[in-house]
N, C-alpha and C positions, 0 to 999 in steps of 0.2 A: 390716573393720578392727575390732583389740577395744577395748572399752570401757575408760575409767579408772576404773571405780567400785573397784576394789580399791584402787586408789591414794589413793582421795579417801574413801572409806568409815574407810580404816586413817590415814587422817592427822585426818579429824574423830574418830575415833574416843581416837585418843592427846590430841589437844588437848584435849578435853573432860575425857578422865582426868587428865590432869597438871594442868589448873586447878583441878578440882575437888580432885583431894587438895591441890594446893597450898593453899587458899583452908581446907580445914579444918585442915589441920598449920599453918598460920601464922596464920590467926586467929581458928579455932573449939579449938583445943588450944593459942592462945598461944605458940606457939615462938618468936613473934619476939621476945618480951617473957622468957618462962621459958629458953630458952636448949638446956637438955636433957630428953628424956625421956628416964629406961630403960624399952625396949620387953620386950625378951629380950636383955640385957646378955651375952657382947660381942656377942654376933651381927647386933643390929638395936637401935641408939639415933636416936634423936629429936635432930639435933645440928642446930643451925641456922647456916646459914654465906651471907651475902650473897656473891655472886661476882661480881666489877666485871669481871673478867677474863672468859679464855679456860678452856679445860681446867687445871685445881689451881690454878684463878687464877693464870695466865701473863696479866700487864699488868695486871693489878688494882693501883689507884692512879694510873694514865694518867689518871685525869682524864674530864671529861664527854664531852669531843670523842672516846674512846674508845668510850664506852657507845653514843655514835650509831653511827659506824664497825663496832662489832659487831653493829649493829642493820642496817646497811645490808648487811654482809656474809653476814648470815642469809638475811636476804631478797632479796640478787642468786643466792646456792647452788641455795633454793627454789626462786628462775623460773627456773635454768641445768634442775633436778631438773624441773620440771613441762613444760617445752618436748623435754627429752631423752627422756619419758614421751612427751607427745605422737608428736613426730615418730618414734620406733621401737615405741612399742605392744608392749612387751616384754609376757611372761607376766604371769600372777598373779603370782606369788610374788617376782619382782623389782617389781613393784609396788606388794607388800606393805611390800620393805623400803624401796621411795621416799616411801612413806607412813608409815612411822617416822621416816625422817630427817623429812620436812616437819613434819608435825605436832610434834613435837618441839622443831625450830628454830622455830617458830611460838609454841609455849608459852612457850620461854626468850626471845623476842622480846618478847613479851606483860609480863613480867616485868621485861625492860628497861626499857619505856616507864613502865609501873606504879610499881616498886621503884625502877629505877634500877641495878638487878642483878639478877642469877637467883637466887632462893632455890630454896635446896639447903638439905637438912635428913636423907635416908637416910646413917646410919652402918653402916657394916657391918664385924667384927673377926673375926679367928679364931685359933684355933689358936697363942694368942702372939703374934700378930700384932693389935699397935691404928692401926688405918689413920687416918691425919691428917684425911683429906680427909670431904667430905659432895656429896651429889650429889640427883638425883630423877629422877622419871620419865620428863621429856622428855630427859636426859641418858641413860639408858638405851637410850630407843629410838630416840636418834641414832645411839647405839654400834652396835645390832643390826644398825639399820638401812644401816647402811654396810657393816658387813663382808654384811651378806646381797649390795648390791649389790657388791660388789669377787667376793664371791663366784658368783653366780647372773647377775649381768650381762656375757655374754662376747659372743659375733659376736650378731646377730639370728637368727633361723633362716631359710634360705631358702628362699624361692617352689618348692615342688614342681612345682606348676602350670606356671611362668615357666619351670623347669630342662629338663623335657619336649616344651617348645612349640622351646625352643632346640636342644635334641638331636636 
């Protein structure tokens, strides 16, 4: 049977990353008080943006009973994520990416109970393009973390062993 340490290595791993930058962008650099940094204007600003909501703050303004419900639905995904881990013991690398989503939804959890929303502060522009939105690192590797799973998570592999014994 394989081990979850990839899973649980890459989710403490992001948790820890996404607190700790959070905790110096918002209040060793003051973002939540300053508002903006230009880092590398447009490419990369310091923009600080509370999210009560979901993704580009869809339901932002629901109110507190919102903020639990997103807390609660963090944390139902995770246990659905860490028992689905369990029971199929998929590879590394789908483990990796259940270990982004977790850690992740974990940090923005953390965030909830704390702030009372997800601070998001990465601005990123280009090209003519100035993107409305702000985000951070547990949002990130929610994002990765999911398409790796849609991607990388298909049948189990089966039992060679089991196939042989049956043929």
């Amino acid at each position: 049977m394989r081990s979850l340490a990839p899973m649980t290595r890459t989710a403490i791993a992001v948790f820890v990353i996404d607190q700790i930058i959070k905790i110096w962008v918002v209040q060793f650099l003051n973002l939540k008080t300053v508002g903006t940094i230009l880092v590398a204007p447009p490419y990369l600003t310091l923009r600080m943006a509370w999210n009560e909501g979901i993704n580009f703050g869809l339901f932002a303004g629901a109110g507190d009973a919102m903020r639990w419900v997103l807390i609660a639905l963090a944390l139902a995904i995770t246990a659905w994520i860490v028992i689905w881990m369990r029971r199929d013991r998929p590879g590394a690398w789908v483990q990796i990416s259940a270990g982004l989503v977790i850690g992740g939804a974990i940090g923005n959890v953390i965030d909830r109970v704390i702030y009372g929303a997800v601070a998001d502060f990465l601005n990123m522009s280009c090209c003519g393009f100035e993107n409305p939105w702000s985000f951070n690192v547990a949002d990130i590797s929610i994002f990765v973390g999911a398409i790796g799973l849609i991607l990388l998570a298909g049948d189990p592999p089966k039992d060679r062993d089991a196939d042989a014994k049956a043929g």
